[in-house]
N, C-alpha and C positions, 0 to 999 in steps of 0.2 A: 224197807221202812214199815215198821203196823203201827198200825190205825186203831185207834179204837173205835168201838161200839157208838152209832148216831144216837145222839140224847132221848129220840123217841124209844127206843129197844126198854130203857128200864121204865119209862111213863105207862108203856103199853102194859107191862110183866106187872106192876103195882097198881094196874087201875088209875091211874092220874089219868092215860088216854086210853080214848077207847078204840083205836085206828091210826095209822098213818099211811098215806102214799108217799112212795119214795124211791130209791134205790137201793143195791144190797152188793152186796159183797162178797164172795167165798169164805171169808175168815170172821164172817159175824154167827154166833152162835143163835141159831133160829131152832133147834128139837123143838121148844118146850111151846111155839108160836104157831099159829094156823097162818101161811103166805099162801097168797094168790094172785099171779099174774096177770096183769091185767091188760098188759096187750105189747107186742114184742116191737124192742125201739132198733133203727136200724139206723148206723152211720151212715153219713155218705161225706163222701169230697166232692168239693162243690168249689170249682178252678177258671180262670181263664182261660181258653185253649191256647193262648198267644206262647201264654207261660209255659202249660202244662202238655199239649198239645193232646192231638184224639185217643190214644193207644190207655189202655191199662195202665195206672198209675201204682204201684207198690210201694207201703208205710217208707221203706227204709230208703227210695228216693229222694225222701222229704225231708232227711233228716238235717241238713243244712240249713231249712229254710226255717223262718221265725212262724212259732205255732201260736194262736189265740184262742185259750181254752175256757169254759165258765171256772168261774169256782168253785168247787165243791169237794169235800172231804171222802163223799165215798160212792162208790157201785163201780160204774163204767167210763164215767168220765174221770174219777179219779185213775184208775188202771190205762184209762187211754194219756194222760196227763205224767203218769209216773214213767209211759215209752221215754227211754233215751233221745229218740229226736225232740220230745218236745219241750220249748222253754215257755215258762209260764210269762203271760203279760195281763196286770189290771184290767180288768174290763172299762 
């Protein structure tokens, strides 16, 4: 599936903005942009033990189970959102 470019990309490139925090993508075209990370986001699975119990849990045990994702169109959570186990539900 591609995606396009988040509406800030052309605001920032023409001066309408002068900044955005956000998320990114590998398939958004950034050369011409100065990016800077501003601090590294780290998932975590966060389970009942009843359910899930103590041990390491790997994505692709989950795949049966119903996933609750934010919305959003691009970076990381779109790519976690696009995994095959996951089914999108409204927030």
């Amino acid at each position: 599936m591609r995606r396009s470019s988040p509406p800030f990309l052309p605001a920032i490139r023409d001066g309408r903005l002068d900044f955005a925090i956000g998320t990114l993508s590998d398939e958004m075209k950034l050369q011409d942009l100065h990016v800077e990370p501003l601090f590294e986001s780290e998932f975590v699975l966060v389970a009942n033990r009843a359910r899930i119990g103590n041990g390491t849990v790997r994505l692709a045990s989950l795949q049966h189970e119903q996933w609750v994702l934010p919305e959003t169109q691009y970076g990381l959570l779109q790519r976690t959102a696009d995994h095959p186990a996951a089914q999108r539900y409204p927030p």
